[in-house]
N, C-alpha and C positions, 0 to 999 in steps of 0.2 A: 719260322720266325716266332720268338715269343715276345711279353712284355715285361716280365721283371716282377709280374702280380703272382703273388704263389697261392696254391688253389689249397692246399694240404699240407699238411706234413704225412708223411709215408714214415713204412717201414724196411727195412732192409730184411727181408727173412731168413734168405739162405746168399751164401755167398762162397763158389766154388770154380777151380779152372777146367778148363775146357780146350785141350790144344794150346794155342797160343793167346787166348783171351781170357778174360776173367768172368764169368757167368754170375747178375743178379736175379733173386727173383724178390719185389719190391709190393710189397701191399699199398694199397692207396685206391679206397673205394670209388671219389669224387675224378680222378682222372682216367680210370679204367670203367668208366659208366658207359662210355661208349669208343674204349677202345679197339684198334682192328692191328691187324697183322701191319705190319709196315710203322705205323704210324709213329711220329715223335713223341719224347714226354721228356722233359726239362729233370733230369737227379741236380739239386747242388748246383745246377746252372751249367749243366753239362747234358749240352740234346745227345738221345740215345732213343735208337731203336727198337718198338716191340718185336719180338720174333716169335711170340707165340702162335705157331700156326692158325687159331679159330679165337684172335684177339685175346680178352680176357674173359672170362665166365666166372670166375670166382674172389672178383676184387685184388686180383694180383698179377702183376707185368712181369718179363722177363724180360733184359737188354743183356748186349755183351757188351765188354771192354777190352777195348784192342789197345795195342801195347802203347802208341800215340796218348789217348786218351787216357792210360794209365799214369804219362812221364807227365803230361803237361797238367793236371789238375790233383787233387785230394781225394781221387776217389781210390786210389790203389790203396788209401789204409782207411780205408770202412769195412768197420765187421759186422759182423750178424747181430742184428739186435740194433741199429744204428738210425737216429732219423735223420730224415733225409725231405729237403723241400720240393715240392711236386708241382709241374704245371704243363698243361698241353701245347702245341705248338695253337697258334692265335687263328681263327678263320680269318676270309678276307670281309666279313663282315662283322668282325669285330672291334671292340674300342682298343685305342693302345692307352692303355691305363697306363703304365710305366714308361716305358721309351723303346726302341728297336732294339731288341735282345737278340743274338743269333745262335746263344749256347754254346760256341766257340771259345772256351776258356783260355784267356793270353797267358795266368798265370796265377801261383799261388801265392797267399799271404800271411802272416798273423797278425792274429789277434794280439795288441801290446798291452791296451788296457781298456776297462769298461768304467764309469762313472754314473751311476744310478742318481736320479734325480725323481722328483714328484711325481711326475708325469712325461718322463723321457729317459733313454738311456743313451750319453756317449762312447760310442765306440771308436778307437785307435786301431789302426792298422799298422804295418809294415807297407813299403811300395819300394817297387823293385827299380832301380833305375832306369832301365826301359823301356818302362810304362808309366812312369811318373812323368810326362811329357805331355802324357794325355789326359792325364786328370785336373782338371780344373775347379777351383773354388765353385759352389751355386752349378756345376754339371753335373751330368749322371754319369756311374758308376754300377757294376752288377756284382752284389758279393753273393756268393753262394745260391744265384738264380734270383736275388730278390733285387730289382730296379730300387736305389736309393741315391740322395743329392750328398753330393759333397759339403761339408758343413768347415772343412779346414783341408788346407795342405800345403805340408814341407816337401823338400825335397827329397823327402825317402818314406812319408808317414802323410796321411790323409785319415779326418776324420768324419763319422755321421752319428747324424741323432736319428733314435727309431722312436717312433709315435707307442703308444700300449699297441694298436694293432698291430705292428709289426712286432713286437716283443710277443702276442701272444699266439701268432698263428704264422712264425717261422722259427726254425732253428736259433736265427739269431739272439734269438732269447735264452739260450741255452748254453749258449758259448763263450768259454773261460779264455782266459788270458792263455795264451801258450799253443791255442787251437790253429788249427789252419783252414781255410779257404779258401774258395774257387774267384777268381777276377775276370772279368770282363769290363774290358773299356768302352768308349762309347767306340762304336766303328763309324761314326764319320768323320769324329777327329783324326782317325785314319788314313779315312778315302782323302780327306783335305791335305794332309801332310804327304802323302804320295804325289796329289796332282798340285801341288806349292811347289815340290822341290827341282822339277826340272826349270820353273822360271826363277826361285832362288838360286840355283847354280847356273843359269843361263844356258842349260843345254840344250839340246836338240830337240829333244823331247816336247820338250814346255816352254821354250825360251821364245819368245816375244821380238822381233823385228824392229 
């Protein structure tokens, strides 16, 4: 599980196939500090596994991307040279700074437009009808690995404002109009809408006596 706090921005080094997956290898000093073989690491808001045999030793991770992973998120068009937001999977004695992240990308979005202010920038999305169900004004939201609060939403478009720390130690700060990202909804809006719907429909399931 992560929290939506991003640790880094990384870099994408190399980027090449491998059979049926796609092969990164990603620098990022602060999350490979004590990485090990197996372990999660958040790309983009997308958990992926190190498979470097002996962790990392020289500031840089390897993960694959299976074909899944490739259709449902943004990562199939990152190329070499690309940053990329970076964060560990969370101990169980850690803070959840952001909200419950699970790295499970529902889907992708764009970027429609950005609005620079003083001390803030807002950003416009696209929202897919789908998942626009789940997103609620004042809820959270995970764009591209980073836990942020809804600050508006239509029925196909939600927006948020990013603080200077968020403009300056994620991607988000980087990205133009026309770009796309990774979405993660909240999953309990989820879990509640699964276990609602057999007492809204009165079935067997869930239905009430």
């Amino acid at each position: 599980m992560f929290t939506g706090i991003v640790e880094e921005i990384g870099e994408v080094l190399t980027v090449r196939e491998s059979a049926e997956v796609v092969v990164f290898t990603v620098l990022g000093r602060t999350v490979t500090s004590d990485a090990a073989h197996g372990d999660s690491i958040a790309v983009n808001g997308v958990c992926l596994t190190v498979i470097d045999p002996a962790g990392s030793t020289d500031g840089t991770f390897t993960v694959e991307l299976v074909p899944e992973t490739l259709k449902r998120s943004s990562l199939g068009a990152v190329v070499e040279g690309a940053k990329v937001n970076l964060e560990r999977a969370m101990p169980v004695t850690g803070r959840l700074g952001g909200h419950i992240v699970q790295g499970h990308v529902d889907g992708v979005a764009t970027l429609l437009s950005r609005h620079p202010s003083e001390r803030s920038d807002e950003l416009v999305f696209s929202l897919a009808p789908d998942l626009a169900r789940y997103v609620v004004e004042k809820g959270s939201i995970t764009v591209d690995g980073v836990s942020l609060t809804v600050a508006g939403v239509t029925s196909d478009t939600f927006t948020v404002a990013l603080i200077p720390t968020t403009l300056a130690h994620t991607t988000l700060g980087i990205r133009h109009p026309g770009d796309t990202v990774n979405l993660e909804v909240d999953v309990v809006a989820k879990y509640v809408e699964k276990l609602a719907a057999g007492y809204l429909a009165g079935g067997v399931d869930g239905g009430v006596s």
